[in-house]
N, CA, C and O atoms as a CHARMM CRD file, in Angstrom:
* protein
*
  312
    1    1 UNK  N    107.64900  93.81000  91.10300 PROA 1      0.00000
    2    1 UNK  CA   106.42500  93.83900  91.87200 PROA 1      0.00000
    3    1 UNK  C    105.57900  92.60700  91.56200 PROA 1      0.00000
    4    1 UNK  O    105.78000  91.91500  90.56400 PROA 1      0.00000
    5    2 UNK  N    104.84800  92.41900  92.25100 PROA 2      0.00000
    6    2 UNK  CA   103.73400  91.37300  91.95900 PROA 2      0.00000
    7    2 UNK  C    102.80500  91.54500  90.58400 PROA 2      0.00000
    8    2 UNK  O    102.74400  92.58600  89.92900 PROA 2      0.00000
    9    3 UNK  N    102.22600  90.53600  90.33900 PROA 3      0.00000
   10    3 UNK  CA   101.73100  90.79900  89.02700 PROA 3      0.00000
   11    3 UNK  C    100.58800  91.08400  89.02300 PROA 3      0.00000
   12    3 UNK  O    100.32200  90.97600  90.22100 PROA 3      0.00000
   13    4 UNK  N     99.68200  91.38000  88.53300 PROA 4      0.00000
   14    4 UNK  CA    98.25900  92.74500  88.66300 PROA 4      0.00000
   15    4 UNK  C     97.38400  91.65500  88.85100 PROA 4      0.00000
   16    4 UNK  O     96.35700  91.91200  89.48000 PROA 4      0.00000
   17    5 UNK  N     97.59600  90.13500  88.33300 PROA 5      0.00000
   18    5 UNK  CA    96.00900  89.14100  88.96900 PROA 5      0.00000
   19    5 UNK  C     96.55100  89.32300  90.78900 PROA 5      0.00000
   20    5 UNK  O     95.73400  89.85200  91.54300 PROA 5      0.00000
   21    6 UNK  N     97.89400  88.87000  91.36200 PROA 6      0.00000
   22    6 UNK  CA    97.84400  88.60300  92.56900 PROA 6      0.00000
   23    6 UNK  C     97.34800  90.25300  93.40500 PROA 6      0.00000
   24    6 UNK  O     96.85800  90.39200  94.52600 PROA 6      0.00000
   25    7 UNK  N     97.63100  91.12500  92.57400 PROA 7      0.00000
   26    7 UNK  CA    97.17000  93.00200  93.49300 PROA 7      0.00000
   27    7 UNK  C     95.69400  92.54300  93.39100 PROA 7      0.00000
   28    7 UNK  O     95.13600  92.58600  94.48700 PROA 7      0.00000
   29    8 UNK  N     94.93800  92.13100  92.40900 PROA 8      0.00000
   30    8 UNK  CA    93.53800  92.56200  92.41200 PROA 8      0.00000
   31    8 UNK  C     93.08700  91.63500  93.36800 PROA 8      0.00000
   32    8 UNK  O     92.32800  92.00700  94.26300 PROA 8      0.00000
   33    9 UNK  N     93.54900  90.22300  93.26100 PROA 9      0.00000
   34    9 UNK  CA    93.34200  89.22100  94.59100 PROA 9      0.00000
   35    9 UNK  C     93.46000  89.73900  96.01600 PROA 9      0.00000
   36    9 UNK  O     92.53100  89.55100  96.80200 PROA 9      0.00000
   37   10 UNK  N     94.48300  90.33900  96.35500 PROA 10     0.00000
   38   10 UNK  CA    94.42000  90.88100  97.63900 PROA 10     0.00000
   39   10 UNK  C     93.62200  91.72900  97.84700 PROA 10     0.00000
   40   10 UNK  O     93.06600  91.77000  98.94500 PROA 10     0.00000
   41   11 UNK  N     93.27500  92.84900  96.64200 PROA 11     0.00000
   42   11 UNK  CA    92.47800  93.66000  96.93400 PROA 11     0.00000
   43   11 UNK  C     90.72900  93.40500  96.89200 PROA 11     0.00000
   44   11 UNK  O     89.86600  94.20100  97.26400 PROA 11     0.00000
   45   12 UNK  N     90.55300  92.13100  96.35500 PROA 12     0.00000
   46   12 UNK  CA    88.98300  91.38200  96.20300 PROA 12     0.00000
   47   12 UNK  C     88.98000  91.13100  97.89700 PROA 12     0.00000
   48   12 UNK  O     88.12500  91.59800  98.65000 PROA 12     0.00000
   49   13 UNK  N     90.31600  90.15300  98.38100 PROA 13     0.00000
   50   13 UNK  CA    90.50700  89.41100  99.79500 PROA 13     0.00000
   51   13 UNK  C     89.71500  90.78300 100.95000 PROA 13     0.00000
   52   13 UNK  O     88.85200  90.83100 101.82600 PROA 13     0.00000
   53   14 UNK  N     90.62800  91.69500 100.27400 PROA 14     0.00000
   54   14 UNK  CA    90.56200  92.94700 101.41900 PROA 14     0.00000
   55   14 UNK  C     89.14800  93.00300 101.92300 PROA 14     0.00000
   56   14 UNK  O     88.67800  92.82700 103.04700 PROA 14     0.00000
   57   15 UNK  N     88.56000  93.32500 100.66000 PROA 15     0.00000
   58   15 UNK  CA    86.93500  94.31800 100.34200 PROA 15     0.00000
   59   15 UNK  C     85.92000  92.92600 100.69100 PROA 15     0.00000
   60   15 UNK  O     84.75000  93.09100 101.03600 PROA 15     0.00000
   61   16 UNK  N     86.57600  91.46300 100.54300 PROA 16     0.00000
   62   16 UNK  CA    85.38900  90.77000 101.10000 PROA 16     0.00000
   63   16 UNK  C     86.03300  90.54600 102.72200 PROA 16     0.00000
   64   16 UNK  O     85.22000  89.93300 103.41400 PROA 16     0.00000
   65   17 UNK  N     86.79500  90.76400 103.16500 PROA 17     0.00000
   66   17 UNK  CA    87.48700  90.76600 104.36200 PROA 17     0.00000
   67   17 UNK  C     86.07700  91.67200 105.86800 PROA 17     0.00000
   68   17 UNK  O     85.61600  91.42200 106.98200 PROA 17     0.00000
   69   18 UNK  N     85.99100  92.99300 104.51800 PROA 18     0.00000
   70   18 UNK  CA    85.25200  93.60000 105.49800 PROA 18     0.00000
   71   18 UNK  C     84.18500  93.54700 104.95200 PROA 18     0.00000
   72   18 UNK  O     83.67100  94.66600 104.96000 PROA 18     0.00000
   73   19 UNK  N     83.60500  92.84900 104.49800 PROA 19     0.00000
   74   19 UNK  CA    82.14800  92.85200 104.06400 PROA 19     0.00000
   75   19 UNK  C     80.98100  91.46500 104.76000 PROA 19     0.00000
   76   19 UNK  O     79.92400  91.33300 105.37600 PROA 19     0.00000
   77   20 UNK  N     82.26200  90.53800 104.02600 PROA 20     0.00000
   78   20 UNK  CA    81.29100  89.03300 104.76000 PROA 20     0.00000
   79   20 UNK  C     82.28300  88.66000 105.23600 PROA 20     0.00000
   80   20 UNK  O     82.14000  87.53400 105.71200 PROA 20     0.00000
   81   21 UNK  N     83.46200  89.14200 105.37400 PROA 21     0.00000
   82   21 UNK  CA    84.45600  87.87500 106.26900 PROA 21     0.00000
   83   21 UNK  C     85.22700  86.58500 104.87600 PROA 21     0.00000
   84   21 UNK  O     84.87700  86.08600 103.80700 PROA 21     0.00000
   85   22 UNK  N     86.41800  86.56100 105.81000 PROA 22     0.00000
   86   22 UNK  CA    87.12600  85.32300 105.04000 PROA 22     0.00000
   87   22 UNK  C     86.80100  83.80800 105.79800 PROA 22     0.00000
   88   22 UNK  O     86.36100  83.48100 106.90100 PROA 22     0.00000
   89   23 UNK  N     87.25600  83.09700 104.60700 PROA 23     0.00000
   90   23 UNK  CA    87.21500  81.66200 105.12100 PROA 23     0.00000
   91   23 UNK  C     88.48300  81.39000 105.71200 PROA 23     0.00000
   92   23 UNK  O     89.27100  82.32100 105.54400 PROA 23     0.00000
   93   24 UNK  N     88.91000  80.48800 106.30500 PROA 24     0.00000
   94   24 UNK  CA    90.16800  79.84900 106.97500 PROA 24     0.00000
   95   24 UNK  C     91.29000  80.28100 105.95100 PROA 24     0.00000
   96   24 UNK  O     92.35600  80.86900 106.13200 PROA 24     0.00000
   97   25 UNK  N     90.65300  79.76400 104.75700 PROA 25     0.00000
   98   25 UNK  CA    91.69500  79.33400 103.71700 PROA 25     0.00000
   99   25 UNK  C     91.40500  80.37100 102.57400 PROA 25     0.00000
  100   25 UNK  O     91.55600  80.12400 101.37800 PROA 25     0.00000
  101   26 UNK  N     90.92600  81.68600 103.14700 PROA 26     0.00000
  102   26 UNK  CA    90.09600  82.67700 102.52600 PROA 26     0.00000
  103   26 UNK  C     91.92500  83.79900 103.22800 PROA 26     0.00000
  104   26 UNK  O     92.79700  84.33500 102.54400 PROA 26     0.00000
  105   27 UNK  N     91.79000  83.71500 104.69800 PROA 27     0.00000
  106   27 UNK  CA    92.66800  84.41400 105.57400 PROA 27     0.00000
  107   27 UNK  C     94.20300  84.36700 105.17700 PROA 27     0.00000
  108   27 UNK  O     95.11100  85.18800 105.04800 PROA 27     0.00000
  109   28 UNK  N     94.00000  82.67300 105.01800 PROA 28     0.00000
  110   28 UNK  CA    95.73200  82.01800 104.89000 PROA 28     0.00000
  111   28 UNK  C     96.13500  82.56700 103.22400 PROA 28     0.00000
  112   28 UNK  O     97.31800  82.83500 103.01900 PROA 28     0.00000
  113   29 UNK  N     95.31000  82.69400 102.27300 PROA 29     0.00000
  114   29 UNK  CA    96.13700  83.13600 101.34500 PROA 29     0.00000
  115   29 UNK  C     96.30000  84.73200 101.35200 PROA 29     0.00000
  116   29 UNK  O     97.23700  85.17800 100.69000 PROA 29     0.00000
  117   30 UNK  N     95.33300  85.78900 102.15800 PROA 30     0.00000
  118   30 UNK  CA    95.68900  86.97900 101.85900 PROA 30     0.00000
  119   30 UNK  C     96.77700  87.00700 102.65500 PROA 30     0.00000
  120   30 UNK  O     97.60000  87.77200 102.15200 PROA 30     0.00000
  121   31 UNK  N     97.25900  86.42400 103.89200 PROA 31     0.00000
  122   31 UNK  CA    98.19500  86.62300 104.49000 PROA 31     0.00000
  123   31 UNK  C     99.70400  86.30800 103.78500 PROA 31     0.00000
  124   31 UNK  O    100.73000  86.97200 103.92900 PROA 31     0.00000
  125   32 UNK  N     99.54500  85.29900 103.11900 PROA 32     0.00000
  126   32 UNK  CA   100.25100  84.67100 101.89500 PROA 32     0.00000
  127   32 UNK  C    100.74300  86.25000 101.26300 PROA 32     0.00000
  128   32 UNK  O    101.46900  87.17400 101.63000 PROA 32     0.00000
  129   33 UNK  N    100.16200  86.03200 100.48700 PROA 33     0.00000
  130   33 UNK  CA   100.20200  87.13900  99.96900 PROA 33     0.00000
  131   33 UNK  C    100.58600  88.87600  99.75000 PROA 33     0.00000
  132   33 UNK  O    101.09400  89.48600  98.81000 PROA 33     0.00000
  133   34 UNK  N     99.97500  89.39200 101.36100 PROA 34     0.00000
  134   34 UNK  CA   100.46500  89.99400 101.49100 PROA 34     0.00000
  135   34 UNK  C    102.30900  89.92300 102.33600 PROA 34     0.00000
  136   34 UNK  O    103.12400  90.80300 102.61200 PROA 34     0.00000
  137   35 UNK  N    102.30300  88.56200 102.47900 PROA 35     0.00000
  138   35 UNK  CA   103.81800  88.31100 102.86100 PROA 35     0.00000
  139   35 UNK  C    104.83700  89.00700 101.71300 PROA 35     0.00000
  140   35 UNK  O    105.76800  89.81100 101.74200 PROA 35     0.00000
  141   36 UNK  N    104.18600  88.30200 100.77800 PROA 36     0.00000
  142   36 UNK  CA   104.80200  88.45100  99.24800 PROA 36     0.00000
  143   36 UNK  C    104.84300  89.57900  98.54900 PROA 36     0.00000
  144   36 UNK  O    105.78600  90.03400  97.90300 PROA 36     0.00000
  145   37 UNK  N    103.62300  90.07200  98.73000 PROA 37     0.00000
  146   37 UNK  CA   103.86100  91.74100  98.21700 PROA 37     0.00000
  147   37 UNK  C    104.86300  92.48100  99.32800 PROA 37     0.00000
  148   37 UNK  O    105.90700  92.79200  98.75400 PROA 37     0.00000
  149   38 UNK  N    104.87700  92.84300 100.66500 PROA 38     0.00000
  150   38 UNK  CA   105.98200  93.20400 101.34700 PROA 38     0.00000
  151   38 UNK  C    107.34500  92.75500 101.21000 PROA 38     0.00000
  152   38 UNK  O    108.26300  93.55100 101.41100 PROA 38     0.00000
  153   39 UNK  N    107.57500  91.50800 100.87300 PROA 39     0.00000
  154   39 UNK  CA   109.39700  90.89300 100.27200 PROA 39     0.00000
  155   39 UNK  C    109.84600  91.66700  99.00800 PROA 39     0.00000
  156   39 UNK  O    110.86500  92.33100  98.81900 PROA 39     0.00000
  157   40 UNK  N    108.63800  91.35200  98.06900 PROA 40     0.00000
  158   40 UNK  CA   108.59000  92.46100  96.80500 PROA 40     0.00000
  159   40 UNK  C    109.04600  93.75200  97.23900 PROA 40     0.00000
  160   40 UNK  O    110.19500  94.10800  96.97800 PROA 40     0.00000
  161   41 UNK  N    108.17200  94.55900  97.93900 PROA 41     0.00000
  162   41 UNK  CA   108.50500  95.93600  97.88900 PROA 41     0.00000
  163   41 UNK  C    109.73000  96.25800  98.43200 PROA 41     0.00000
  164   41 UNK  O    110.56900  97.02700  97.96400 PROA 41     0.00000
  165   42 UNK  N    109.78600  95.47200  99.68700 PROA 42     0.00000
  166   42 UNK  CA   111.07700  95.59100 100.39800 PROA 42     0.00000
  167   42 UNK  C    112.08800  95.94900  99.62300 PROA 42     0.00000
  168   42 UNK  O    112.58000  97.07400  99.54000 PROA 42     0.00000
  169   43 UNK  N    112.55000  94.50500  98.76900 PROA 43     0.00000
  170   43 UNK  CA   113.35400  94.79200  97.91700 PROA 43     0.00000
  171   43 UNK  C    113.60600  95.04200  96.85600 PROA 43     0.00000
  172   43 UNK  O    114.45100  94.34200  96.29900 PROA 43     0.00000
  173   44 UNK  N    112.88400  96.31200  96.01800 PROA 44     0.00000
  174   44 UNK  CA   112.59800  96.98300  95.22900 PROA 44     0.00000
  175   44 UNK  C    113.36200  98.18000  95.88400 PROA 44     0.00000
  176   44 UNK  O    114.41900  98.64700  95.46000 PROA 44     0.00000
  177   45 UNK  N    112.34800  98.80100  97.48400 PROA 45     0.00000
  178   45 UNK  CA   113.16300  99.54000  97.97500 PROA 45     0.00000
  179   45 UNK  C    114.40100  99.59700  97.75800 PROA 45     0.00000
  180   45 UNK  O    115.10000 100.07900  96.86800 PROA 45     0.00000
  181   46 UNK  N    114.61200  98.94000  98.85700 PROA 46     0.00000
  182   46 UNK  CA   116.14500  98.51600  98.71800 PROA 46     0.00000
  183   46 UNK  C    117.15800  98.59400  97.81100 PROA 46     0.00000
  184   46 UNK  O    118.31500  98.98000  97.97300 PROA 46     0.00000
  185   47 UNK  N    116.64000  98.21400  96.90100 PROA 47     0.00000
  186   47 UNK  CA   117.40800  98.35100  95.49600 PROA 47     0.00000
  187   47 UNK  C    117.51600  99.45600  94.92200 PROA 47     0.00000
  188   47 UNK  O    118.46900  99.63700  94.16400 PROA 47     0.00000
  189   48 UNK  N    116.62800 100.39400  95.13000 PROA 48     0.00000
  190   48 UNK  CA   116.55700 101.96300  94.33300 PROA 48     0.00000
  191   48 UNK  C    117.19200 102.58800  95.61300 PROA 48     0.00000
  192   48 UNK  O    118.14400 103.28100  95.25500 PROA 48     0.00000
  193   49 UNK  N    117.02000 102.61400  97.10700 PROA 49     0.00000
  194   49 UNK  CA   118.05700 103.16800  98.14500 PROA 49     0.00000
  195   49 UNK  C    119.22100 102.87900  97.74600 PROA 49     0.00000
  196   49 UNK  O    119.98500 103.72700  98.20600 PROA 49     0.00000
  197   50 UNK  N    119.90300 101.94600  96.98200 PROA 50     0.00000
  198   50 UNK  CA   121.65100 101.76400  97.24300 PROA 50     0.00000
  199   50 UNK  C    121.79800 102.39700  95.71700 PROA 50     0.00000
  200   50 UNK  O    122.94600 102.31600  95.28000 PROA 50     0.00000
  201   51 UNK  N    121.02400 102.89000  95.01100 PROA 51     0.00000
  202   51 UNK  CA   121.23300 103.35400  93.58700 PROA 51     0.00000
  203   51 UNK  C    121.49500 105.22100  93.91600 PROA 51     0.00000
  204   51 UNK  O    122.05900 105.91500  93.07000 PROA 51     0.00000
  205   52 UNK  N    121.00700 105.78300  95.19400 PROA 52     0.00000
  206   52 UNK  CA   121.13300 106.91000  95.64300 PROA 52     0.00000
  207   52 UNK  C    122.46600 107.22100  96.06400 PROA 52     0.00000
  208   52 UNK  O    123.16400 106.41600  96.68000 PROA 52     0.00000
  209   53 UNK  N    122.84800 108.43100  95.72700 PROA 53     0.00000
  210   53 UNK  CA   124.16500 109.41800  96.08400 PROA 53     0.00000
  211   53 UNK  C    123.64600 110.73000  96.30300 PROA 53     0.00000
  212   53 UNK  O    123.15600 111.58300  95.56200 PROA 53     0.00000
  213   54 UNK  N    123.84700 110.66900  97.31700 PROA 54     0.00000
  214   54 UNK  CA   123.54900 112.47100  97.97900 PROA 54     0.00000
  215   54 UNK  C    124.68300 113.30700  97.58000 PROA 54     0.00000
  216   54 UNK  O    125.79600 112.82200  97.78400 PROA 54     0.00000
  217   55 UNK  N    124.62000 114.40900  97.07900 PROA 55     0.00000
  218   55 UNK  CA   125.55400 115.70700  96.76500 PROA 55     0.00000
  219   55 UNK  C    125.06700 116.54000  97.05000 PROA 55     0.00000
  220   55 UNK  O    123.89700 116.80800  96.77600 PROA 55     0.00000
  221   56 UNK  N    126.16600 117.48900  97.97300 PROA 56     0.00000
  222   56 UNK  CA   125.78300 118.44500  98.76300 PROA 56     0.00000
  223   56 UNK  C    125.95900 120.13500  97.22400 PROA 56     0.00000
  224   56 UNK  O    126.28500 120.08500  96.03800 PROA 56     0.00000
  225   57 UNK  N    125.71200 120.85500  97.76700 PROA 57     0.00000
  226   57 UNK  CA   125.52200 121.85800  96.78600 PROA 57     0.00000
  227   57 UNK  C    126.67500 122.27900  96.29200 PROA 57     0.00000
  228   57 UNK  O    126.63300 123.02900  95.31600 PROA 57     0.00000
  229   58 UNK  N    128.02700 121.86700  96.88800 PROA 58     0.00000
  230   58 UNK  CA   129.26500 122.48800  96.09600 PROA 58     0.00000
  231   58 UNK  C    129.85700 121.21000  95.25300 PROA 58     0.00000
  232   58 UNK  O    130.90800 121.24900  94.61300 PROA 58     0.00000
  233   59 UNK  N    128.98400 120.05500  95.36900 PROA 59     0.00000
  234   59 UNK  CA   129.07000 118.95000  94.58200 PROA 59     0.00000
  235   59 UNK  C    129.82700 117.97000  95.09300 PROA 59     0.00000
  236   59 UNK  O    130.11100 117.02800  94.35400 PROA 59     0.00000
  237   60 UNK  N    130.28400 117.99000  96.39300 PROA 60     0.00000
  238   60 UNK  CA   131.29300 116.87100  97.14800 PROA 60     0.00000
  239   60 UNK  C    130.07900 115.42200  97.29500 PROA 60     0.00000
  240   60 UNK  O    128.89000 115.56300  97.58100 PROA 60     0.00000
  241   61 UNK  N    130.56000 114.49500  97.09900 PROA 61     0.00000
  242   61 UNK  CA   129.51800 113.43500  97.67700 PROA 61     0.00000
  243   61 UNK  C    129.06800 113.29300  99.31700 PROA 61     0.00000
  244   61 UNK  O    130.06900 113.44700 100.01700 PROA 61     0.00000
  245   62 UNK  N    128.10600 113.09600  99.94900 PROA 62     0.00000
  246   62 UNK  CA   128.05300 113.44300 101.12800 PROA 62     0.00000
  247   62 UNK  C    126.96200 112.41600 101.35200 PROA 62     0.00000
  248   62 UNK  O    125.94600 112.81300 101.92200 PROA 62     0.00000
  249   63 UNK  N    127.05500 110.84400 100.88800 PROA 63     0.00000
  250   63 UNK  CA   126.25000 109.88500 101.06900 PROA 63     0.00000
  251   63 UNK  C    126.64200 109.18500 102.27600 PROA 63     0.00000
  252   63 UNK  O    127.75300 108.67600 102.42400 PROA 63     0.00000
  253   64 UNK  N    125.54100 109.16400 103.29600 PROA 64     0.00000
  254   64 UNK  CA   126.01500 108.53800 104.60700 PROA 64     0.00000
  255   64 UNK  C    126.87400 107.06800 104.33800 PROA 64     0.00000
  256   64 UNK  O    126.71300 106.16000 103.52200 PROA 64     0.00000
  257   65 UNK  N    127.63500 107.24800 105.18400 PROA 65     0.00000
  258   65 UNK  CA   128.79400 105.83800 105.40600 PROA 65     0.00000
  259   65 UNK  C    128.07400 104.51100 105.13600 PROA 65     0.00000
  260   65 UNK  O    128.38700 103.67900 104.28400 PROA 65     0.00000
  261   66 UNK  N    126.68000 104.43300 106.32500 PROA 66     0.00000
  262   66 UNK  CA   126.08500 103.25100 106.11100 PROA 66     0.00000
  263   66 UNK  C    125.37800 102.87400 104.78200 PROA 66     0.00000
  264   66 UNK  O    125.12800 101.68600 104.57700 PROA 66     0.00000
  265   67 UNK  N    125.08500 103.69500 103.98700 PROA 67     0.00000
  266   67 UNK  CA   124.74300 103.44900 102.96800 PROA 67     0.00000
  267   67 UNK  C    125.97200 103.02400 102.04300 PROA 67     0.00000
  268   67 UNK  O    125.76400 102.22000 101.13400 PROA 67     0.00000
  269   68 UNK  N    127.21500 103.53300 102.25000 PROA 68     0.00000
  270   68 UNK  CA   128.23700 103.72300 101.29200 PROA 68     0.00000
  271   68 UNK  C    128.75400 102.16400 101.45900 PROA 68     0.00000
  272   68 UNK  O    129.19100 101.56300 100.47700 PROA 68     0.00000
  273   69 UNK  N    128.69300 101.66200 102.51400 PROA 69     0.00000
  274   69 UNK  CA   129.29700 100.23500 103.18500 PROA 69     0.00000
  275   69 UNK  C    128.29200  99.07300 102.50700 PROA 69     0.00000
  276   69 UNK  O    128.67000  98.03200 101.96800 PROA 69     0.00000
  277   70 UNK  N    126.96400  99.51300 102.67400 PROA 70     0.00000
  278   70 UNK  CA   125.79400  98.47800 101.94300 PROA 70     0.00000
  279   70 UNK  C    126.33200  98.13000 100.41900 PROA 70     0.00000
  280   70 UNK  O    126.56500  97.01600  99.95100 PROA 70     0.00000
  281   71 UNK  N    126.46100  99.44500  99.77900 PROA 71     0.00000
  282   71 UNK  CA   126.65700  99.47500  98.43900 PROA 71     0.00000
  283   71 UNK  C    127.84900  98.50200  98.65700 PROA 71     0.00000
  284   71 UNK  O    127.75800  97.38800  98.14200 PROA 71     0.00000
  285   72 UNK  N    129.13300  98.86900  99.48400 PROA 72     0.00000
  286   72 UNK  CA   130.11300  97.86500  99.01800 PROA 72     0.00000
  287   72 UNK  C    129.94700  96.20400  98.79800 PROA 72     0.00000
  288   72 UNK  O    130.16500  95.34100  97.94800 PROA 72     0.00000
  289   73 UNK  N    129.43200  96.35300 100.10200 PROA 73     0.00000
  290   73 UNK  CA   128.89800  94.81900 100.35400 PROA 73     0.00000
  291   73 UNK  C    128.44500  94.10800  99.20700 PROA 73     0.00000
  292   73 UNK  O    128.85900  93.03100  98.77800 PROA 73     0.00000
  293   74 UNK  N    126.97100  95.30500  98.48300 PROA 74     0.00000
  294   74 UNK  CA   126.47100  94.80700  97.75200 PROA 74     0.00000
  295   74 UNK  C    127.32500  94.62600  96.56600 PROA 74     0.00000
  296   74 UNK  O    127.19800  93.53300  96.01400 PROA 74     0.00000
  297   75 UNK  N    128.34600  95.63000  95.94100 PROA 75     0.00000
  298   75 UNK  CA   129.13700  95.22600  94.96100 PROA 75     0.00000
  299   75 UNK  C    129.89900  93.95800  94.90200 PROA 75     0.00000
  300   75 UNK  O    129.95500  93.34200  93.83700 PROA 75     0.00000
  301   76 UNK  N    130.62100  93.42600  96.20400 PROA 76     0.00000
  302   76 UNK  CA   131.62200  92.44300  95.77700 PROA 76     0.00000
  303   76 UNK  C    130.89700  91.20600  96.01300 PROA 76     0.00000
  304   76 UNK  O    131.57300  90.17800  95.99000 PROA 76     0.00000
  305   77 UNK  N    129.34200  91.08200  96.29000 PROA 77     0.00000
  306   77 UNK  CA   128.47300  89.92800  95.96000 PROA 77     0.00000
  307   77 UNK  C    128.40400  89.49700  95.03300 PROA 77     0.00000
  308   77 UNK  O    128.26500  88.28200  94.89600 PROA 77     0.00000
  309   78 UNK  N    128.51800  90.80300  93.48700 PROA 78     0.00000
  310   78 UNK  CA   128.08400  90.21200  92.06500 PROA 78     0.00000
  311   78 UNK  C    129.56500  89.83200  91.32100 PROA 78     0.00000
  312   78 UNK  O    129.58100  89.34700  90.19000 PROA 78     0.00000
C-alpha cells in the first residue's frame, strides 16, 4: 500500500478540495496520486484473489476455471 505521509496527503488534498478549492498543481498531484493508490490496491487485490481456493462442503476444489487459468499464468511467470 502506499505509505501513511502519501494517505494523509490525499486526504489533506480531499478536505481542502472541498473547502477552498485546489490549485492547478494542487489538482494534478491528488490526481497523481490517487492514480497510485488505485495501481496499489488493484494489485494487492489481485494478489490475495489468486491466493483463494473455493471448497465446496464435501471438500472437492470447486475454484472457477478463470481463476484457476490466472493462477497458471501467474505461476509459470516466476
Amino acid at each position: 500500500m502506499l505509505s501513511q505521509e502519501k494517505i494523509e496527503r490525499i486526504n489533506e488534498l480531499s478536505r481542502r478540495s472541498k473547502t477552498k478549492g485546489l490549485s492547478d498543481e494542487e489538482a494534478e498531484e491528488q490526481q497523481n496520486l490517487r492514480q497510485e493508490y488505485l495501481q496499489k490496491f488493484r494489485s494487492s487485490f489481485k494478489s490475495q484473489m489468486e491466493g483463494v481456493r473455493v471448497v465446496d462442503p464435501e471438500g472437492q476444489d470447486v475454484t472457477p476455471a478463470k481463476l484457476k487459468r490466472v493462477k497458471g499464468e501467474n505461476n509459470r511467470g516466476h
